[in-house]
Gaussian input, Z-matrix of N, CA and C with variables (Angstrom, degrees):
# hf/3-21g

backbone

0 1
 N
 C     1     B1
 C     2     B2     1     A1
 N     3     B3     2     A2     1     D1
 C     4     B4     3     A3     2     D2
 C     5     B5     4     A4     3     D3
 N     6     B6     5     A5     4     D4
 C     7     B7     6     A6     5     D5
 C     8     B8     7     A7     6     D6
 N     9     B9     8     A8     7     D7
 C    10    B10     9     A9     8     D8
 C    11    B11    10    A10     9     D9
 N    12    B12    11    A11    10    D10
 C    13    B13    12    A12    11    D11
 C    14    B14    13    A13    12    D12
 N    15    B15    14    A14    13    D13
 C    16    B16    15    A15    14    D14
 C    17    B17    16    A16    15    D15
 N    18    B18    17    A17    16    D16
 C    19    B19    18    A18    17    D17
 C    20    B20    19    A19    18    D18
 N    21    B21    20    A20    19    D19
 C    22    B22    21    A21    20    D20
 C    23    B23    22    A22    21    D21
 N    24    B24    23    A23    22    D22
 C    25    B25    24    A24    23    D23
 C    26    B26    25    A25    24    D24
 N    27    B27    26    A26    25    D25
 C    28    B28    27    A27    26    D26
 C    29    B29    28    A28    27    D27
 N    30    B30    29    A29    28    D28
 C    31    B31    30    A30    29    D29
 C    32    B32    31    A31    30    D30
 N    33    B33    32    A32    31    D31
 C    34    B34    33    A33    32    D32
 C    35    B35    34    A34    33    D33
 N    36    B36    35    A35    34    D34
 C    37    B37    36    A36    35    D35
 C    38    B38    37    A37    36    D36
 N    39    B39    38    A38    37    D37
 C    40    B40    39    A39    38    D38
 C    41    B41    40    A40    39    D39
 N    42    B42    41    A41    40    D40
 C    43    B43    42    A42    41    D41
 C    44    B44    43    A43    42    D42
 N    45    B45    44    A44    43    D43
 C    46    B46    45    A45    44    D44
 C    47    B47    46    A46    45    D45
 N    48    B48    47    A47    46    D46
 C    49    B49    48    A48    47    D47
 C    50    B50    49    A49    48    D48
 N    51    B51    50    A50    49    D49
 C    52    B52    51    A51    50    D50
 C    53    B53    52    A52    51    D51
 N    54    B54    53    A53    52    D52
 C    55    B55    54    A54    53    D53
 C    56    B56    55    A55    54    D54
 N    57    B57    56    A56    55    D55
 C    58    B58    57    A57    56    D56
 C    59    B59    58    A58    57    D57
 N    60    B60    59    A59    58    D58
 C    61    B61    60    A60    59    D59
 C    62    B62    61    A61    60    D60
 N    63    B63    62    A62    61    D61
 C    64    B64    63    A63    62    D62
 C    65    B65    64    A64    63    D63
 N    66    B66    65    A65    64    D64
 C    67    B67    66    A66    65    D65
 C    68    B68    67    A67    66    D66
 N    69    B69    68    A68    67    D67
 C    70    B70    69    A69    68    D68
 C    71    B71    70    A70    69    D69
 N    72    B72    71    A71    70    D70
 C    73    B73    72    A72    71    D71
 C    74    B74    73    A73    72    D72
 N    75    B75    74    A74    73    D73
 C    76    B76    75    A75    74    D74
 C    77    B77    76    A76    75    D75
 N    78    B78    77    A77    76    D76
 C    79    B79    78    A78    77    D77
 C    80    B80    79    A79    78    D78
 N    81    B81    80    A80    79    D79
 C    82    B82    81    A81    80    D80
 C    83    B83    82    A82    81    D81
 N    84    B84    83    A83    82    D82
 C    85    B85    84    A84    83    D83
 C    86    B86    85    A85    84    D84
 N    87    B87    86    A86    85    D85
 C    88    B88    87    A87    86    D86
 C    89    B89    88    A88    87    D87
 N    90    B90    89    A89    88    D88
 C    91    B91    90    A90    89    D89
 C    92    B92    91    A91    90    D90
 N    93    B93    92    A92    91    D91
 C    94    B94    93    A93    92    D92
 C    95    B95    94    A94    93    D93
 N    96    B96    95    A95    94    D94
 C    97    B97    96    A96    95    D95
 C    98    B98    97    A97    96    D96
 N    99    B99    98    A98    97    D97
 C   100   B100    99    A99    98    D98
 C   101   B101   100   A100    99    D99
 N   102   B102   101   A101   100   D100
 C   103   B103   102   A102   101   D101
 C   104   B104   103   A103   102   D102
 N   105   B105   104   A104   103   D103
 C   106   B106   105   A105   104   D104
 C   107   B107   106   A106   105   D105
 N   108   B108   107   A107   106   D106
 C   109   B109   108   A108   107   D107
 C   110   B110   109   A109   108   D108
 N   111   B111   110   A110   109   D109
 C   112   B112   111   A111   110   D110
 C   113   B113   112   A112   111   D111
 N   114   B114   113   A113   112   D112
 C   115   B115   114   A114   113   D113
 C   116   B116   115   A115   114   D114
 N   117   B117   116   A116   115   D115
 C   118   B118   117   A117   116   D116
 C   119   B119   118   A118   117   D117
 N   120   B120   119   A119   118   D118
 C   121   B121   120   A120   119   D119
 C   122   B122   121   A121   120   D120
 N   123   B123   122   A122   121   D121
 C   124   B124   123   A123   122   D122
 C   125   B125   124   A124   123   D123
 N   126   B126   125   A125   124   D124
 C   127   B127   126   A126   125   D125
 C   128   B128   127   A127   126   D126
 N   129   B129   128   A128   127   D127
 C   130   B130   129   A129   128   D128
 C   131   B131   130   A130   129   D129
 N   132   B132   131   A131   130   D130
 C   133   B133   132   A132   131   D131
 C   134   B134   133   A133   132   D132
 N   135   B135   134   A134   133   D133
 C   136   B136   135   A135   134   D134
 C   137   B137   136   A136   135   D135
 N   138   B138   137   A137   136   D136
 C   139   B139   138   A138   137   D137
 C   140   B140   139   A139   138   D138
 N   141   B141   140   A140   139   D139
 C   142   B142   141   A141   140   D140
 C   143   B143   142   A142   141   D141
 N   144   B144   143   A143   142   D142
 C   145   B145   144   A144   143   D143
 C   146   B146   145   A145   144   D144
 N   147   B147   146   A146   145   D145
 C   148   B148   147   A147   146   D146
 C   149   B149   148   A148   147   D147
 N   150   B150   149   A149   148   D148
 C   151   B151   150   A150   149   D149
 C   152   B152   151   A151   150   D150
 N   153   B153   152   A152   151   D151
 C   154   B154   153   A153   152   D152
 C   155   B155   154   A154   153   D153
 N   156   B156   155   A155   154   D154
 C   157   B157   156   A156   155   D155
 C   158   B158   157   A157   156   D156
 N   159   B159   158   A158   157   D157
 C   160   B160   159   A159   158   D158
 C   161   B161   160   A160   159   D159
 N   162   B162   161   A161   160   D160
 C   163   B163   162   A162   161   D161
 C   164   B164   163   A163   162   D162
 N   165   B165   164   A164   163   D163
 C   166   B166   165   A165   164   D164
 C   167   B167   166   A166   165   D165
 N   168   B168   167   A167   166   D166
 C   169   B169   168   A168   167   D167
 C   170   B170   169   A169   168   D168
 N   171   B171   170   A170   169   D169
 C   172   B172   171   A171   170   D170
 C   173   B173   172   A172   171   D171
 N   174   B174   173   A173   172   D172
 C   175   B175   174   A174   173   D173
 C   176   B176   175   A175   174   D174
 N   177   B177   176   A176   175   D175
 C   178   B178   177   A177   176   D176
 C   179   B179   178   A178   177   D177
 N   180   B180   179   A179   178   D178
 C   181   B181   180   A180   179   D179
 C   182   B182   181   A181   180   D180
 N   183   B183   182   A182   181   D181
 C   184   B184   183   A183   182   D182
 C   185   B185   184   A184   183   D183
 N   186   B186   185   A185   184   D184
 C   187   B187   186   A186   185   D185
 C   188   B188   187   A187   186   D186
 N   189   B189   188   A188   187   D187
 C   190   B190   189   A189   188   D188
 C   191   B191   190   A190   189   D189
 N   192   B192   191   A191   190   D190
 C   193   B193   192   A192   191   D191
 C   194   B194   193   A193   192   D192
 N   195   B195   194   A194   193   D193
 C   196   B196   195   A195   194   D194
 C   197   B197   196   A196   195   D195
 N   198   B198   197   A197   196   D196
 C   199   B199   198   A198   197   D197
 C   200   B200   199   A199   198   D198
 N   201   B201   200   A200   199   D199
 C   202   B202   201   A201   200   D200
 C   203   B203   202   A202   201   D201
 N   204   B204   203   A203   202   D202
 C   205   B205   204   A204   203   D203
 C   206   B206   205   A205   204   D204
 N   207   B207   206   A206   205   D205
 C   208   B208   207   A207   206   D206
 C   209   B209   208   A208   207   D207
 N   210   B210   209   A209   208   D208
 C   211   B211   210   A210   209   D209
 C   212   B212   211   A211   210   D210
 N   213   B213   212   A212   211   D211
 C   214   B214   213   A213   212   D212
 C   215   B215   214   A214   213   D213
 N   216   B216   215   A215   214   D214
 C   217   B217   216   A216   215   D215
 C   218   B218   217   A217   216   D216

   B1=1.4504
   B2=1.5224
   B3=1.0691
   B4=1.4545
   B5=1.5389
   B6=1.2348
   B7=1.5922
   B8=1.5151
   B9=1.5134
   B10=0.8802
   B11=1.4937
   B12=1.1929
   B13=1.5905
   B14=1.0264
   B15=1.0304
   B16=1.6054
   B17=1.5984
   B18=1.1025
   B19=1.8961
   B20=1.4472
   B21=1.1419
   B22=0.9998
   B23=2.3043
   B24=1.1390
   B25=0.9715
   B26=1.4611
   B27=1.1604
   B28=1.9428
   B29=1.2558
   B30=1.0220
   B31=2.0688
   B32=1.7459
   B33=1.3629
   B34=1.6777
   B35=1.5103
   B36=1.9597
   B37=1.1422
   B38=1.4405
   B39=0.9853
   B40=1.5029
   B41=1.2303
   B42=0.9523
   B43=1.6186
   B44=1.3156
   B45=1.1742
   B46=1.8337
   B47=1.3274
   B48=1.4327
   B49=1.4261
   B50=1.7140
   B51=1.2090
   B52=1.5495
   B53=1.4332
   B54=1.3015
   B55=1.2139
   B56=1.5809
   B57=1.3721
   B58=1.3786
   B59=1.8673
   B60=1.8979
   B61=1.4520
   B62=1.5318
   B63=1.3446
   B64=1.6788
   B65=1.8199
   B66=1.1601
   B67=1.0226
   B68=1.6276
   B69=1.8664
   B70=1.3039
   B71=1.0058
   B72=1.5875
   B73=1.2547
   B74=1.9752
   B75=1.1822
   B76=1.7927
   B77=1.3018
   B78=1.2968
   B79=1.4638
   B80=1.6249
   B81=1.5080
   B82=1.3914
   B83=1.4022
   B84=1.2981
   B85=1.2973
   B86=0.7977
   B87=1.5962
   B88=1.4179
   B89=1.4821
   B90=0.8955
   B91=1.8183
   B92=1.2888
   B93=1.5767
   B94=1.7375
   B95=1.5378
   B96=1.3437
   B97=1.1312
   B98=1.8691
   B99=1.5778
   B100=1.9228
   B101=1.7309
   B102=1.0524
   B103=1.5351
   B104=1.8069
   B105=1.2675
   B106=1.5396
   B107=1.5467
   B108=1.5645
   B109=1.3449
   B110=1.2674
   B111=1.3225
   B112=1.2609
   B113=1.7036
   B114=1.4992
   B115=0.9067
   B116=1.8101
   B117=1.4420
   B118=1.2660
   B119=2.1042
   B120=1.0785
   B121=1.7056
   B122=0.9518
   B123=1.6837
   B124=1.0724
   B125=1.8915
   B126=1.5579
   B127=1.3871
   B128=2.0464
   B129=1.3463
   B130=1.5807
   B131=1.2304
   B132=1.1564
   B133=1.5612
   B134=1.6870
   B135=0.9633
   B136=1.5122
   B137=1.7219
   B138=1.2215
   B139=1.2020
   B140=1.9710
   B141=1.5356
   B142=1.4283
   B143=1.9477
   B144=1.6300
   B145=1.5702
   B146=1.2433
   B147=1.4987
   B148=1.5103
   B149=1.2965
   B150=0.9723
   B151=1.5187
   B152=1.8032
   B153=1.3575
   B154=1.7259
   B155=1.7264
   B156=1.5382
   B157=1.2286
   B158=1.5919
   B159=2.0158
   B160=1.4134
   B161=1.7783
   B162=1.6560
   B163=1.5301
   B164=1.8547
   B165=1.3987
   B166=1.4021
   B167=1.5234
   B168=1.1114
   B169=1.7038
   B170=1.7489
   B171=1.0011
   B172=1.9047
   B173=1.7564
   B174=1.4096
   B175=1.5575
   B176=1.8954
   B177=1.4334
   B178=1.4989
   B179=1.8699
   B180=1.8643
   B181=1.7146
   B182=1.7840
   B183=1.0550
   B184=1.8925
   B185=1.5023
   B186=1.1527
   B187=1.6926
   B188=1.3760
   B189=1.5878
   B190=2.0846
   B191=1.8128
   B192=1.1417
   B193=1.3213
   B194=1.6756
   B195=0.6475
   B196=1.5734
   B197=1.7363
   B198=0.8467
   B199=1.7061
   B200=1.4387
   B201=1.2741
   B202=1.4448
   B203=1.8496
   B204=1.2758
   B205=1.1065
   B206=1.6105
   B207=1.4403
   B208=1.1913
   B209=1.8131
   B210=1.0765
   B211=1.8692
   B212=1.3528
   B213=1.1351
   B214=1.4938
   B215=1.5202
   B216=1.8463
   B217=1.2571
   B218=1.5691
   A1=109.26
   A2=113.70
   A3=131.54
   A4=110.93
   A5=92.93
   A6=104.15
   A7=144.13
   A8=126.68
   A9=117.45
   A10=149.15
   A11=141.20
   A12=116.79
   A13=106.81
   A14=151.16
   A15=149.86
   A16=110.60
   A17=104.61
   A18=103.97
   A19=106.44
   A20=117.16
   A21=164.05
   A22=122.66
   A23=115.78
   A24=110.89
   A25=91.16
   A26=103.75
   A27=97.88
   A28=97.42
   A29=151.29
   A30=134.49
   A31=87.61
   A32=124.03
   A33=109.43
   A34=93.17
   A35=130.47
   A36=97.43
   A37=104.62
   A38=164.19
   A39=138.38
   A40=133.18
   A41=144.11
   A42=143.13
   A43=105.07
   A44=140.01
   A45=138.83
   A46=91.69
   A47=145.43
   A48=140.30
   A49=116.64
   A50=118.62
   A51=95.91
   A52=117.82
   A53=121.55
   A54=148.14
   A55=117.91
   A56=126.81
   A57=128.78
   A58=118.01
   A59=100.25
   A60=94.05
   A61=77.88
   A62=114.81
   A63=114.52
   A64=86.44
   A65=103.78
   A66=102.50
   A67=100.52
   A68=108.78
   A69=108.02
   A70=123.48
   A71=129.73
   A72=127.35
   A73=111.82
   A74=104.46
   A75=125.16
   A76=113.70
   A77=118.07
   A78=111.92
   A79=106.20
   A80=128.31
   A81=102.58
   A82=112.98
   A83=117.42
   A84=115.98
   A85=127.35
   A86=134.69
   A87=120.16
   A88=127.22
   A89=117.80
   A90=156.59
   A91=109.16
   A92=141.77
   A93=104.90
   A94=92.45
   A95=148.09
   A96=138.53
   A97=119.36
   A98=80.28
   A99=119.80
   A100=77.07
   A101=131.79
   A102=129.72
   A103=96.76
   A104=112.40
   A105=117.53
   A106=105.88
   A107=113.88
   A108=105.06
   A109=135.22
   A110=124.75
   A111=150.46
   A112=93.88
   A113=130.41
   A114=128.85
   A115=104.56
   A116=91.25
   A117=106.54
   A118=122.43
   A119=115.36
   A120=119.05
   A121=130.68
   A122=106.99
   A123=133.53
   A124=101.11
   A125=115.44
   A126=127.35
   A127=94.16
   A128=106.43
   A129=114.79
   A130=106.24
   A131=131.74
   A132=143.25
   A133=77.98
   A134=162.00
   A135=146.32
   A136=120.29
   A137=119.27
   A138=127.93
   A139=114.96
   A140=103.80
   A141=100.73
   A142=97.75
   A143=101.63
   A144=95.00
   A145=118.39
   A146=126.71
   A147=132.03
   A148=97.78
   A149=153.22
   A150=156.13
   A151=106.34
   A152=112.51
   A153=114.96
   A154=104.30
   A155=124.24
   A156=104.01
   A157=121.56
   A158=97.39
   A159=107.90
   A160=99.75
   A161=101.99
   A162=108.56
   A163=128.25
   A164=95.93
   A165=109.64
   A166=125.67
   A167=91.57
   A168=104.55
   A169=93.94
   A170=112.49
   A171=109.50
   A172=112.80
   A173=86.73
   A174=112.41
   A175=107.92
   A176=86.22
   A177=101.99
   A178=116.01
   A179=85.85
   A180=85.46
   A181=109.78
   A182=124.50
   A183=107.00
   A184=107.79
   A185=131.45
   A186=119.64
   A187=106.86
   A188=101.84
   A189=111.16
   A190=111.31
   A191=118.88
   A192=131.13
   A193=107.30
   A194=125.46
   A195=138.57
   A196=115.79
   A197=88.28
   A198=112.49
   A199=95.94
   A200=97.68
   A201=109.60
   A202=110.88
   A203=120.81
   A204=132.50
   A205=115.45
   A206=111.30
   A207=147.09
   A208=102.62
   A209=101.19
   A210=109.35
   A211=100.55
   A212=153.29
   A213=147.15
   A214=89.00
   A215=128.65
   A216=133.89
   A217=99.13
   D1=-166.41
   D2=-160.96
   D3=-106.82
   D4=-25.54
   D5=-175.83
   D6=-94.61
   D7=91.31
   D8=-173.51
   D9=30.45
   D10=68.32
   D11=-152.15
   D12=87.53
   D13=6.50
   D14=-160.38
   D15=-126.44
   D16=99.99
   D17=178.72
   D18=-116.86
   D19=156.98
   D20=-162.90
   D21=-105.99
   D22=80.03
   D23=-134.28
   D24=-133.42
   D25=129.24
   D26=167.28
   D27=-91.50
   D28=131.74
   D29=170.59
   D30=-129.83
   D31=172.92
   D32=176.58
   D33=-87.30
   D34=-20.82
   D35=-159.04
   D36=-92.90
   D37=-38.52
   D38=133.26
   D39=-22.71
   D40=10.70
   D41=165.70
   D42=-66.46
   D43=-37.48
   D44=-166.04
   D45=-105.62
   D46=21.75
   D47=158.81
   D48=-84.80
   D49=112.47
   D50=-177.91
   D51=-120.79
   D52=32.25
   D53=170.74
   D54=-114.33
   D55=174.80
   D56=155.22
   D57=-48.43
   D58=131.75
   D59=-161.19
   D60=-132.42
   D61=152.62
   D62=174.18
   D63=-135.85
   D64=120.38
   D65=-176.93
   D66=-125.12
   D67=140.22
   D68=179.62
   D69=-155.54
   D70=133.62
   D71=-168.30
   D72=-106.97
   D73=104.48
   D74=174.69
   D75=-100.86
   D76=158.30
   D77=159.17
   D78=90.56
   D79=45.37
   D80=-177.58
   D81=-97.66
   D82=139.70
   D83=-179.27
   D84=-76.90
   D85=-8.86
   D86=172.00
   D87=-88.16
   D88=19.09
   D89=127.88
   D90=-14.89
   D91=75.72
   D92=-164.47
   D93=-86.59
   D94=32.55
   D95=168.64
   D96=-102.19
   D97=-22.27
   D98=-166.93
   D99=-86.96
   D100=-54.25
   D101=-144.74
   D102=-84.45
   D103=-36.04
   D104=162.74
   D105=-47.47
   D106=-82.09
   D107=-172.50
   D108=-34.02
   D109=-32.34
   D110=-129.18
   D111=-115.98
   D112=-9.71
   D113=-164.18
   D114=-116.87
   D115=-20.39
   D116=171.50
   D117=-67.62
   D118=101.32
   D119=157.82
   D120=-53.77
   D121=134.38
   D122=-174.32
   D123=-58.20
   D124=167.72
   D125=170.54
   D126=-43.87
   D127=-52.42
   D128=-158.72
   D129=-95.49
   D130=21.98
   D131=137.58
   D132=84.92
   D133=-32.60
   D134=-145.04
   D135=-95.59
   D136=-7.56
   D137=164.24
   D138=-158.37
   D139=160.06
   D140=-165.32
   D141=-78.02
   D142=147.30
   D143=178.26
   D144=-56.65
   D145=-29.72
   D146=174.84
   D147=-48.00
   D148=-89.22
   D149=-138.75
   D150=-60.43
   D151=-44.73
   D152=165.13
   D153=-70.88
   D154=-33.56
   D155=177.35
   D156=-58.98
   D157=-50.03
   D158=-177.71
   D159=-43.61
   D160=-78.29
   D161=-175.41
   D162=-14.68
   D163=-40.81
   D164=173.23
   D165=-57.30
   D166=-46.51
   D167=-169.49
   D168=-86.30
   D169=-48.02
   D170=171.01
   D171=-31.75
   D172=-47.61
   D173=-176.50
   D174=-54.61
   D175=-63.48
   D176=-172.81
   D177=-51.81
   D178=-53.17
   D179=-177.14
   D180=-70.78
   D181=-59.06
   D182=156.32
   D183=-15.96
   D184=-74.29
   D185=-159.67
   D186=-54.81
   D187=-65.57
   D188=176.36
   D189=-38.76
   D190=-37.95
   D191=179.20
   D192=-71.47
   D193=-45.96
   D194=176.09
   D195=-69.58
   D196=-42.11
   D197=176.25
   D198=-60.14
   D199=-79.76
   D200=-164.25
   D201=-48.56
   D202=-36.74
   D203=-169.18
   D204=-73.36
   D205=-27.68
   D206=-168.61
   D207=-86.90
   D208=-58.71
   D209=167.48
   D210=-60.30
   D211=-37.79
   D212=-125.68
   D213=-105.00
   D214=-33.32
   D215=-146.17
   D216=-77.67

């Protein structure tokens, strides 16, 4: 595409998507600094805080991105 950040990708696991797909890869483990965090628990023992931190900001840049795209119209 045309757009910034925006690729264009045959991958197999998007092929049966036929809507808007944001697809993203965080969290790599062979990171041994990434692999520290990642080992670390949440307050509620059920997932590591890295993964709600990552998730957050995933969260965040989608909205700012949307926003922004949305003002531009």
């Amino acid at each position: 595409t045309i757009e910034k950040g925006v690729f264009s990708r045959n991958l197999a696991l998007t092929r049966q998507i036929k809507g808007t797909l944001c697809y993203i890869e965080a969290l790599y483990q062979d990171n041994f600094e990434e692999s520290i965090l990642l080992s670390n628990k949440a307050a509620n023992g059920y997932y590591p805080k890295r993964v709600q931190d990552v998730s957050n900001g995933i969260f965040e840049g989608i909205i700012n991105y949307l926003s922004i795209k949305n003002y531009q119209k």
